[in-house]
C-alpha positions in Angstrom: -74.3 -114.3 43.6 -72.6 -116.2 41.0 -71.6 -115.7 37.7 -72.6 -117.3 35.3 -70.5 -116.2 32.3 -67.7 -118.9 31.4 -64.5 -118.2 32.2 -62.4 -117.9 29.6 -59.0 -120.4 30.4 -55.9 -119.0 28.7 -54.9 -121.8 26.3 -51.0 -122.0 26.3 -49.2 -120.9 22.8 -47.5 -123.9 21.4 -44.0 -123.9 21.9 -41.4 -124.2 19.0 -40.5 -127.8 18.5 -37.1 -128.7 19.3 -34.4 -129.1 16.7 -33.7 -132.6 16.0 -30.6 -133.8 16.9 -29.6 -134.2 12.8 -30.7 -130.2 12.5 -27.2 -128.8 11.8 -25.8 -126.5 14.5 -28.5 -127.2 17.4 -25.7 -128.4 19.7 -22.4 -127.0 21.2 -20.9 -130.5 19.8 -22.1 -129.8 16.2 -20.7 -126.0 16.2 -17.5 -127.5 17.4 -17.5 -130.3 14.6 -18.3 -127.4 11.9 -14.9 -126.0 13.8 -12.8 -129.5 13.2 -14.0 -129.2 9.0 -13.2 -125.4 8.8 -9.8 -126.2 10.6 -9.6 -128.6 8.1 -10.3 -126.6 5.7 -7.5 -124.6 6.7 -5.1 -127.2 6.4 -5.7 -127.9 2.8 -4.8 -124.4 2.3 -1.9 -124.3 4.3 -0.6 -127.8 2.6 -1.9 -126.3 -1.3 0.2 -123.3 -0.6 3.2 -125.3 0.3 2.3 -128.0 -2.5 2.9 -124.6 -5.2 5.5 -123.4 -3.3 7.4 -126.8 -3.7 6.5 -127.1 -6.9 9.5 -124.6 -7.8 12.4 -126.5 -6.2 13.9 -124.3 -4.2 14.0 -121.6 -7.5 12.3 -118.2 -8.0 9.0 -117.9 -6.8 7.4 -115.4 -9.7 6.0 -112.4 -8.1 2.3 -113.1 -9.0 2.4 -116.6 -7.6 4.2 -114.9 -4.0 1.2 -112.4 -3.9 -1.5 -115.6 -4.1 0.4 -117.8 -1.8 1.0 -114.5 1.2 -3.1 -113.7 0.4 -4.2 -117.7 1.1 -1.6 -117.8 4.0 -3.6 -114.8 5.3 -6.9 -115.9 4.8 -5.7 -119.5 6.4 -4.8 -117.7 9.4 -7.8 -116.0 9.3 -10.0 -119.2 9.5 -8.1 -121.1 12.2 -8.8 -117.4 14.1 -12.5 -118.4 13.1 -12.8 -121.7 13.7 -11.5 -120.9 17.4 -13.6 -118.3 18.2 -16.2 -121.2 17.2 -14.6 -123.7 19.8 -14.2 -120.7 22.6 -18.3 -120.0 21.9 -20.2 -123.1 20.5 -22.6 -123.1 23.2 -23.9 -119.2 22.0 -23.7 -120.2 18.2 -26.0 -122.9 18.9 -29.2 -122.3 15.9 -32.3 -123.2 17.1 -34.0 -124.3 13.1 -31.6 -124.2 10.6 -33.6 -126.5 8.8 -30.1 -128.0 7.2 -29.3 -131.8 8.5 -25.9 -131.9 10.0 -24.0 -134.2 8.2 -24.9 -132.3 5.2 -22.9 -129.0 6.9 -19.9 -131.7 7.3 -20.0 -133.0 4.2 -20.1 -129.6 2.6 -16.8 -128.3 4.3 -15.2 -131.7 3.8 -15.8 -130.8 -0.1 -14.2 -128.1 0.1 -11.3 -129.2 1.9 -11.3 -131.9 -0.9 -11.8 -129.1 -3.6 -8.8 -126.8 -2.4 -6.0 -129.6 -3.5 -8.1 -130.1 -7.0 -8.7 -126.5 -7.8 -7.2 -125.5 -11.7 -7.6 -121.3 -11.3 -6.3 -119.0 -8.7 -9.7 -117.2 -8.8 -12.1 -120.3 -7.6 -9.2 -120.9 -5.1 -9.9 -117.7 -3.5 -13.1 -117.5 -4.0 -14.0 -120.8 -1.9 -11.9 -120.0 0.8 -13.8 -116.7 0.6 -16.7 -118.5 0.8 -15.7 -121.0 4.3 -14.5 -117.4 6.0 -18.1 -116.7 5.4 -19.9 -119.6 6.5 -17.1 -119.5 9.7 -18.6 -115.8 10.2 -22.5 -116.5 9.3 -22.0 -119.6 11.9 -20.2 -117.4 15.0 -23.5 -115.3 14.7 -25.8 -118.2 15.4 -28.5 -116.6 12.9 -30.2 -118.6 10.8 -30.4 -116.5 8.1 -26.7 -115.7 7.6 -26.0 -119.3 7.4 -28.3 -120.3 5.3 -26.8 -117.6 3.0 -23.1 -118.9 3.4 -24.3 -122.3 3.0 -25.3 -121.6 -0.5 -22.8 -119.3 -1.6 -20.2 -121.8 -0.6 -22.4 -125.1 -2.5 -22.2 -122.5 -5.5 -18.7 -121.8 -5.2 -18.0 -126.0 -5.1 -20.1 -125.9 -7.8 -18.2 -124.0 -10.2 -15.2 -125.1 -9.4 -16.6 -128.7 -10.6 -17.7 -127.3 -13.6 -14.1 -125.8 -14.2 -12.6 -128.5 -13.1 -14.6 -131.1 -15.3 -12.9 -132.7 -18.4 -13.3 -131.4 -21.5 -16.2 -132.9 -23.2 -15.2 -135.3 -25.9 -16.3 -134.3 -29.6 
């Protein structure tokens, strides 16, 4: 006998749209060109540092300025270390919807490597290259959240240091 109930056919759940290829961090290549801007990044350090160091001509380095320079010589260090692990494991950082367009990632390191030969106080210095070890982090995890996070912290940080590094406003 048959039966004449309809059979119910299992209707497939849509699957998640792939990332565009302008989706920042949705290919190996892209984590390994976030790499290339932090290890950029990391260069402008190294050549600020050496830029202040200079600056002295040979003569006594004040003690204040030795422990700034040895801290941003550390935390250089500590990016190219980041920016490698990067390299070594792009394919497993690879985001799936950051919702961020790539070039805008690039452009925002680029900034910064831009902002670290410009920068006028010691504390925005650190900050901002506070701010690229946390991106370099957020982006080894391959979670969106985390970078999205370090992503704006570091567009504030660039932010501020325009603001401080703005002329004064005529009268």
């Amino acid at each position: 006998m048959a039966n004449d109930t309809p059979t119910a056919v299992p209707v497939p759940s849509p699957e998640p749209a792939p990332p565009t290829p302008a989706e920042a961090l949705a290919t190996a290549r892209q984590v390994e060109e976030l790499a290339d801007k932090l290890s950029a990044c990391a260069d402008s350090i190294h050549a600020r540092v050496m830029q202040d160091i200079r600056r002295h001509n040979g003569g006594e380095v004040p003690d204040a300025e030795q422990a700034v320079a040895r801290a941003l010589l550390d935390a250089e260090i500590e990016l190219r270390q980041r920016a490698n692990r990067l390299y070594a494991d792009a394919a497993a950082c690879i985001v799936t919807s950051l919702g961020q367009p790539q070039q805008k990632l690039i452009q925002l390191t680029a900034d910064a490597a831009a902002k670290i030969q410009q920068i006028t106080r010691i504390g925005d210095g650190i900050t901002l290259v506070a701010r690229l070890l946390g991106l370099a982090a957020a982006a080894s995890t391959g979670q969106v959240a985390p970078i999205l996070a370090a992503v704006g912290a570091l567009k504030l940080q660039l932010d501020v240091i325009s603001a401080h590094n703005a002329p004064p406003a005529q009268a």
